[in-house]
N, C-alpha and C positions, 0 to 999 in steps of 0.2 A: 843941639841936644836939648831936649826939652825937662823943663824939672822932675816930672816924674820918673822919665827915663834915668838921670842921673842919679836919683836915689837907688833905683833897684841894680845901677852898676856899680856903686859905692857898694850896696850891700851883698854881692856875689852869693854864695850858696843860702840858698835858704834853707838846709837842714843847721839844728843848734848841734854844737858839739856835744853839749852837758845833757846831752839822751842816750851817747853811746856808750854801750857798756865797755869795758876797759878789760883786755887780756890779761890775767896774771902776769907778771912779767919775770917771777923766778920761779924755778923748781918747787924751793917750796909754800912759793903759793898757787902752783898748780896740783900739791900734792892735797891741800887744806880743799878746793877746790872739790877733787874728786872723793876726800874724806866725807867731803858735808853732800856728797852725789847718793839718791837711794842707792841699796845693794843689797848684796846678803849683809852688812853690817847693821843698816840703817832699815827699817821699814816705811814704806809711803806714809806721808802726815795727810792727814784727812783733806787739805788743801789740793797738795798733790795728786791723791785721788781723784776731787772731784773735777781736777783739769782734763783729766785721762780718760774719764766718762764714757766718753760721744767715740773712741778711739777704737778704730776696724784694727783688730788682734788676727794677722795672715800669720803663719809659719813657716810656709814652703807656697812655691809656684811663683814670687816673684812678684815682678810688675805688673802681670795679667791676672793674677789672684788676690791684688788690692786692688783693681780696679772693678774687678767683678765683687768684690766685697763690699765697696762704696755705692756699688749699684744697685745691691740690695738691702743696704742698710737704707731704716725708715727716711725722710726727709720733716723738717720740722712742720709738725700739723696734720701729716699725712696719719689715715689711720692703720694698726696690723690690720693682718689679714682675718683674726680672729673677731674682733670688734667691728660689730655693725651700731647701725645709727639707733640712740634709744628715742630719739622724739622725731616729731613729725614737723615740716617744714611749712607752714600756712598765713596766709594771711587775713590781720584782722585787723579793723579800726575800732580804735578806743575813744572816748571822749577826752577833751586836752585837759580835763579834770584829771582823772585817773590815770595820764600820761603822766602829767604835773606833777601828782602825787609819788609816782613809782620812782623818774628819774630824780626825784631832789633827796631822794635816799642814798645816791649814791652810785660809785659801783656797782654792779650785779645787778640793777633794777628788774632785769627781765627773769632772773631765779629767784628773784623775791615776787613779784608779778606769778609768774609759774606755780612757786610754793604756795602764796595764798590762795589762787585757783584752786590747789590739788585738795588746801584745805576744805572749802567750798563745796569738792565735788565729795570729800568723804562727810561732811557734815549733812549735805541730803542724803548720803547714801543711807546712814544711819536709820532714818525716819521710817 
């Protein structure tokens, strides 16, 4: 057996124990448990809300009625059906000046690029 190999026999499971959550292990800490559970008692904490977000609310129909509900719920990026596209897709080359300039701004260069254009375009419209 080779050194490597005997480390990783030495070391058997590679999950750590100190990640798993731990059963309550009496009554009443399965009562404290479902105390601190939302209900009618307790209200969702804003936390708990925003975990719940993204979550397909079926009622009836079962397993084919959350699958059909996951089907048409949006996908990340995807657009509704009510929003279309507000700009136009084109290309164009800049001088590496005016590249230089936009990207060292940061973030967003290309809506700060856009904004001072649109500035631009309303400034002769003016005239």
């Amino acid at each position: 057996m080779n050194r490597t190999s005997s480390v990783f026999a030495r070391q058997g499971s590679m999950k750590s124990n100190t990640t798993r959550k731990k059963f309550p292990a009496s009554p009443a800490e399965w009562e404290a448990v479902i105390a601190a559970a939302p209900g009618k008692d307790r209200p969702l904490t804003a936390k708990e809300k925003a975990a719940m977000a993204d979550a397909v609310v079926v009622k009836t129909g079962g397993y084919a009625a959350v699958r059909a509900a996951l089907a048409q719920k949006r996908k990340r990026g995807q657009r509704g059906p009510q929003q279309a596209p507000t700009k136009q897709l084109v290309s164009v080359r800049y001088s590496p000046e005016v590249l230089q300039y936009f990207k060292s701004t940061g973030a967003g260069w290309q809506t700060r690029m856009n904004d001072a254009l649109i500035d631009w375009v309303n400034k002769k419209s003016m005239r």
